[in-house]
C-alpha positions, 0 to 999 in steps of 0.5 A: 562047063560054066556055072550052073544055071542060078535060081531065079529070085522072084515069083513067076509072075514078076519082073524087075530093073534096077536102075543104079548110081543115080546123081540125087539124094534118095529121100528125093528119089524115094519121093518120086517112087513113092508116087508111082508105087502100087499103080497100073504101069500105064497110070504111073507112066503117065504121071511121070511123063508130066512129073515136074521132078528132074528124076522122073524122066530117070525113074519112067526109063526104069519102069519102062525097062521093067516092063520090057523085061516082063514082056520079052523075058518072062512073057507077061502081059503087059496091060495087067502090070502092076508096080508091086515094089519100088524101093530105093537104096543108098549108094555112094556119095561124093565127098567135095569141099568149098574154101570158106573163110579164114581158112575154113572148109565147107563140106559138099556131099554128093549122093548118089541112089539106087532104084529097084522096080518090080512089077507084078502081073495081076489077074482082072476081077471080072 
């Protein structure tokens, strides 16, 4: 019995991971995605691998997801994969506090991220 079987969301020719609760603030994160938006998959994993960014080593392991996933879920070719969308989104943030002086309290915020890759297949100009 179950549920019916839910429509898919995106186009044929496109794949996606999301990556969620990552432990950085997401005006960094988006830092980092904005680097690779646009791109071949192979040139934006190569510029994360030597990214000097700490998140960069979480944001290849998404872009690698999503290519997996368009290569063993939908059967798209992989060399042709261009990273149509990365967006970054607010998730929670972890409220702490440090004593400060004369009673005081100062505020520690700990945000944390979400990261959606989408990759799109792309047909070669000959």
């Amino acid at each position: 019995m179950g549920k019916p079987k839910r429509e898919r969301v995106l186009a044929d020719n496109e794949a996606k991971a999301v990556l969620r609760m990552v432990r950085v603030s997401p005006q960094k994160l988006n830092l980092v995605a904005a680097t690779i938006r646009g791109k071949k998959v192979a040139a934006a994993l190569a510029d994360l691998t030597f990214s000097r960014k700490r998140i960069a080593a979480d944001v290849k392991k998404a872009l690698e997801s999503a290519v997996a996933n368009a290569e063993n879920n939908h059967d798209l070719d992989v060399d042709s994969l261009v990273i149509s969308e990365a967006h970054v989104g607010k998730a929670v943030v972890m409220k702490r506090w440090k004593a400060r002086a004369r009673g005081r309290v100062g505020k520690i915020q700990k945000p944390f991220s979400n990261l959606t890759i989408i990759v799109r297949e792309v047909e070669e100009a000959a």
